[in-house]
C-alpha positions in Angstrom: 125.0 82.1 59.7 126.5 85.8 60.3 123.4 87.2 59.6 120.8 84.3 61.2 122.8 84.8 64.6 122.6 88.8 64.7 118.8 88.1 64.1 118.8 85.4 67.0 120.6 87.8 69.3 118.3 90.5 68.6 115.2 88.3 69.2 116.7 87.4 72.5 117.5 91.3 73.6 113.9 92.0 72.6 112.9 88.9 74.6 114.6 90.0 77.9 113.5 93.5 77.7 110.2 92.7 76.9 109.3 89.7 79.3 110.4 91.5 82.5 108.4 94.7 82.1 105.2 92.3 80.8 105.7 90.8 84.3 105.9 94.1 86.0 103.6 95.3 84.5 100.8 92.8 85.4 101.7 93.1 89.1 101.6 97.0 88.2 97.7 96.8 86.6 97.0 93.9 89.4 98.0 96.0 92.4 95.9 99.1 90.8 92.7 96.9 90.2 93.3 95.3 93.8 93.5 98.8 95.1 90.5 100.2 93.1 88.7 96.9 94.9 90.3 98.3 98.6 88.9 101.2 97.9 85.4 100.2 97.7 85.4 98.1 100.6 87.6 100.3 102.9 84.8 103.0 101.7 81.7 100.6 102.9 83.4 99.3 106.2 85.1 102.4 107.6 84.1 105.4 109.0 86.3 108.9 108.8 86.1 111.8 110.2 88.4 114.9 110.2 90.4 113.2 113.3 90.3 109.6 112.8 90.4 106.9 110.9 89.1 103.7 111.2 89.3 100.1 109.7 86.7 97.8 110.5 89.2 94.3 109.1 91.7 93.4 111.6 93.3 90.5 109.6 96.1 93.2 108.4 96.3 95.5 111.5 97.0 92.4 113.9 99.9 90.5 111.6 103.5 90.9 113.2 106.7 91.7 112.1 107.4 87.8 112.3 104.9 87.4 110.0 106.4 89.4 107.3 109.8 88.0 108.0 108.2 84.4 107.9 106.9 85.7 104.1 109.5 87.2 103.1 112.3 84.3 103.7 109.7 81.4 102.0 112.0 79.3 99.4 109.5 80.5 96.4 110.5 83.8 97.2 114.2 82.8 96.8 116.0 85.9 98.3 114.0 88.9 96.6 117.4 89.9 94.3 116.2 92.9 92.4 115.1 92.4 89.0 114.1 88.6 89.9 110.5 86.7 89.9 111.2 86.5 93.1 111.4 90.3 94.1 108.2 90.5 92.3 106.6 88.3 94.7 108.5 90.1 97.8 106.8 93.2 96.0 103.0 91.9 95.4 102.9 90.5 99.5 103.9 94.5 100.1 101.5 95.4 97.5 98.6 93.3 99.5 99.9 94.4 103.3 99.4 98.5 102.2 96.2 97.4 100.3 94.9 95.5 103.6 95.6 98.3 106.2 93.8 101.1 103.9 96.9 103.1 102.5 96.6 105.3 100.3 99.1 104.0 96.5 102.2 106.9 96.3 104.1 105.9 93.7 104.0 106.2 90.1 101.1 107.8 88.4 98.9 106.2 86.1 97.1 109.1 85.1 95.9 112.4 86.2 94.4 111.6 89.4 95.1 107.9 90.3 98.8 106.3 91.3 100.3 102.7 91.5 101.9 101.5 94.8 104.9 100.9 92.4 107.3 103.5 91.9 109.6 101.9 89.1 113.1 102.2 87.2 115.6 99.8 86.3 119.1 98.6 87.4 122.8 97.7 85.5 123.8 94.3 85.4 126.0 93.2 88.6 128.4 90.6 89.5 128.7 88.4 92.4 131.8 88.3 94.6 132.9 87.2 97.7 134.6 89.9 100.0 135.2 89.0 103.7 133.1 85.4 103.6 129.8 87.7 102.7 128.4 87.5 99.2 128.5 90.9 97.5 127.2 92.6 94.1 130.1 94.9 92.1 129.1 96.5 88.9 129.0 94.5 85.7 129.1 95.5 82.1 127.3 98.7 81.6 126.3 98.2 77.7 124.1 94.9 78.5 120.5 95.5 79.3 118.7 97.1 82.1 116.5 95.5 84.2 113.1 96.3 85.3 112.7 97.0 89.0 110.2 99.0 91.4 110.2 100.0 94.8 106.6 99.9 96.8 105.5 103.4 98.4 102.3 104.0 100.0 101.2 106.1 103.2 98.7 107.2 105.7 97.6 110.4 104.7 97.6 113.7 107.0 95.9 116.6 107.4 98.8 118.4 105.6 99.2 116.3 102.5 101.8 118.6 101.9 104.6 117.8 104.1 105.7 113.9 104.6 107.3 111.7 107.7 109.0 108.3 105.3 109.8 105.1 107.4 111.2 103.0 104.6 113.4 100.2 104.7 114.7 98.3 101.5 112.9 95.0 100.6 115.7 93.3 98.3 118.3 90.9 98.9 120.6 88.7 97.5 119.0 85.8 95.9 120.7 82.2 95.3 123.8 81.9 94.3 125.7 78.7 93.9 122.8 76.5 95.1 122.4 78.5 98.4 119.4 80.5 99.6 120.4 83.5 100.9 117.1 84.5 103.0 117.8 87.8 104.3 115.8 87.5 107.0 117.6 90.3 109.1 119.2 92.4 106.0 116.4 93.7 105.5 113.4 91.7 106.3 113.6 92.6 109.8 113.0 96.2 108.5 110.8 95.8 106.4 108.5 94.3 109.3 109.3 97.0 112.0 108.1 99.7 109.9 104.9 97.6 108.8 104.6 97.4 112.5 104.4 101.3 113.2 102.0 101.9 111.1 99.9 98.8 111.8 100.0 100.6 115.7 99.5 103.9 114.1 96.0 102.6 112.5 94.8 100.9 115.3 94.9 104.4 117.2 92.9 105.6 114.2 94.1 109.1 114.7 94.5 111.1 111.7 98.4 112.4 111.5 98.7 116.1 110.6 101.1 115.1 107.9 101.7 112.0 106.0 103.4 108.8 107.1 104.9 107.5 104.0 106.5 104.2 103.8 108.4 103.1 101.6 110.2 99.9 100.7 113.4 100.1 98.3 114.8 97.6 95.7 117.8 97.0 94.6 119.7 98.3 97.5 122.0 95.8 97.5 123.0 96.5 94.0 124.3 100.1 95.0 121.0 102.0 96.8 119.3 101.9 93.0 115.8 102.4 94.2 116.2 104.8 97.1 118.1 107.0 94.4 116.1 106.8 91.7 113.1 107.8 94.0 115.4 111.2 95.0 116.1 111.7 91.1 112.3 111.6 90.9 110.0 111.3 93.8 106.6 110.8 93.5 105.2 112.6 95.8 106.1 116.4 97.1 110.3 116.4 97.3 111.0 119.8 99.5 107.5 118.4 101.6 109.6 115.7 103.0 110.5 116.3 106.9 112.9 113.2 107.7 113.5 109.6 106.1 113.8 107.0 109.1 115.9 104.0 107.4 116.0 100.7 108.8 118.1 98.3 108.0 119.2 94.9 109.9 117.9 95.6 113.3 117.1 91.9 114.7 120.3 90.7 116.5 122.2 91.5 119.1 121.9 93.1 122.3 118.3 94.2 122.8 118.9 98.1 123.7 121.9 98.4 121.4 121.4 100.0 118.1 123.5 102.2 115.6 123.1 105.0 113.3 124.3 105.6 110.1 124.1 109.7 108.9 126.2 112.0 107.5 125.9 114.5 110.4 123.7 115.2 113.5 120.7 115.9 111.5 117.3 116.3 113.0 116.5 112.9 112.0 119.2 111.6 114.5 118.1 113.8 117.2 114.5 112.8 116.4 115.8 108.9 117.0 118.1 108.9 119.6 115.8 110.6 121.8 113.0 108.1 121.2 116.0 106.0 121.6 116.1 106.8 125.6 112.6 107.2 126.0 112.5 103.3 125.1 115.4 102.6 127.1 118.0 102.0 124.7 120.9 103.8 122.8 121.5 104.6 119.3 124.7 105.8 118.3 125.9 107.8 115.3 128.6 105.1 114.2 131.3 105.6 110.9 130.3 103.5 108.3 133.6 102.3 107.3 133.1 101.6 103.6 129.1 100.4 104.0 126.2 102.6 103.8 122.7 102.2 103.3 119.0 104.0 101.8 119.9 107.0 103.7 123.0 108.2 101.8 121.4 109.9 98.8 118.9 111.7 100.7 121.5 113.2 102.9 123.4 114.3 99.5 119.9 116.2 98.6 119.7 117.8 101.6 117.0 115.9 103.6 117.3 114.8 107.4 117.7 111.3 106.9 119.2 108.4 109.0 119.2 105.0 108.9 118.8 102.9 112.2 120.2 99.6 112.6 121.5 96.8 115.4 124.6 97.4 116.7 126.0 94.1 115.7 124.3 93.9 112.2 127.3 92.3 110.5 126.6 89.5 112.2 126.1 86.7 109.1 125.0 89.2 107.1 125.2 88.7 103.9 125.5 84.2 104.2 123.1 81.8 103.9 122.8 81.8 107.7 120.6 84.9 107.8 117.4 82.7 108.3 114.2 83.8 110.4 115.6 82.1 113.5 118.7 84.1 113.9 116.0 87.5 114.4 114.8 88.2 117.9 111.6 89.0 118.1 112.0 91.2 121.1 115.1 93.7 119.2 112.7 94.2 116.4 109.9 95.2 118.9 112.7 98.2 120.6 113.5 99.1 117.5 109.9 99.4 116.4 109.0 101.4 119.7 111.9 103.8 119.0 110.4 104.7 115.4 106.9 104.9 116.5 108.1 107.0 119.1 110.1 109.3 116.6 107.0 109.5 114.2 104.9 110.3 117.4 106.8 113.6 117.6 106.6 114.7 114.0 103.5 114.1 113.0 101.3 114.1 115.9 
């Protein structure tokens, strides 16, 4: 019995380290043959030249931030927690929306001269808790297995492919637990279609940027900023080229003009967004943390002007199974989007 249980135990570690990457890595290989197929079409039905770019299919230029909110909060996506089926489909509708608009993949390469949209690592196991009526993750035993997980990067491509502008925003959240959906539908859907958004405007200008707007959607954020700091341990594209990270994270409630910042001091990145922040009317202020952080933190710790932008009242159900698509305004996460397309406007343009 000793010896038939070791045996059954090791099947089963096998088994869940196997399974998960097998169904990485058919989005992985689905994603690259998708893009391959992108990049055919784009090449028949757009025209480029050394100061433009344009797309001839509108169906993924004229999608709103709604839209990917309305995806993103479906019940077969059950609440995108990291290392889930469910993040995996969060990950492939990202996958599709970078395909559609003509991005060019950033993340992990494949081989010499072509790259996934996937940027990949993997995450400890965690634990859920309760702290303060919001459902939380705390780290759980260290020696069990790993977990595949991958964060989605793609970008516009400048003149200088040498020096980068990131607008990211993490894509994870919480999952079920208990029986309860926990949508996430501001934390951090609302983010994820903002920034979607500014580069959906940026390509219907078809103006070539003179250097890259990257963006990039973390996982696993939620479980202790995993994704944004295993893409700072090992980015994928040109580290010291990097010129400021734009975060966003929960910016859909609240009073419309009111925003926050998160930044561990008054970097260019903050400058950059609180003046876009009074061009558009509104303030963003650089606001303690108190204990909470977000996808910012570890690029400040490397050095890079990064900040993460939020709503002021972003608490607000955060974190409960009341975060649902109706508790975003529409018109807060069109600000907020104004403000970041306004910040990009001045570094890249």
């Amino acid at each position: 019995m000793t010896t038939r249980r070791g045996f059954l135990k090791c099947l089963a570690a096998v088994g869940a380290t196997i399974l998960p990457w097998y169904r990485w890595t058919e989005l992985f290989n689905r994603s690259n043959h998708q893009a391959v197929q992108a990049s055919t079409s784009i090449s028949c039905s757009t025209k480029q030249t050394s100061g433009s770019v344009l797309l001839a299919d509108h169906s993924y230029i004229n999608r709103t931030a709604m839209d990917d909110i309305s995806v993103l909060t479906q019940a077969n996506i059950a609440g995108r927690r990291a290392g889930t089926v469910g993040e995996e489909k969060a990950a492939a509708y990202l996958i599709e929306q970078m395909r559609g608009l003509g991005l060019e993949p950033l993340g992990d390469l494949m081989d010499n001269s072509n790259r996934n949209f996937t940027n990949s690592f993997t995450i400890y196991p965690v634990v859920e808790e309760f702290y303060n009526g919001r459902l939380t993750f705390r780290p759980g035993n260290p020696n069990e297995l790993r977990t595949p997980s991958a964060n989605v990067i793609g970008g516009l491509i400048g003149t200088n492919p040498n020096e980068s502008v990131i607008l990211s925003a993490h894509y994870d959240h919480l999952g079920v637990f208990q029986g309860n959906l926990y949508p996430g539908a501001n934390d951090n859907a609302s983010g994820v279609g903002c920034i979607l958004d500014v580069m959906r405007r940026l390509i219907k200008e078809s103006v070539k940027p003179k250097r890259n707007v990257v963006l990039a959607f973390w996982s696993a954020e939620e479980m202790g900023f995993v994704g944004s700091y295993s893409f700072v341990q090992k980015p994928t594209f040109l580290h010291n080229g990097i010129q400021s990270v734009f975060n966003v994270d929960t910016v859909g409630n609240g009073p419309l003009g009111e925003f926050a910042l998160w930044a561990n001091s008054d970097n260019k990145a903050v400058r950059v967004i609180q003046s876009s922040a009074e061009e558009n009317n509104a303030r963003a202020l650089l606001t303690p943390n108190n204990g909470y952080n977000s996808d910012q933190v570890y690029f400040n710790l490397d050095h890079v002007p990064a900040v993460t932008l939020m709503a002021r009242d972003w608490l607000n159900k955060n974190h409960t199974p009341e975060d649902v698509p109706d508790f975003v305004n529409p018109k807060k996460i069109h600000i907020a989007s104004d403000i970041l397309y306004s910040a990009v406007q001045k570094l890249v343009f």
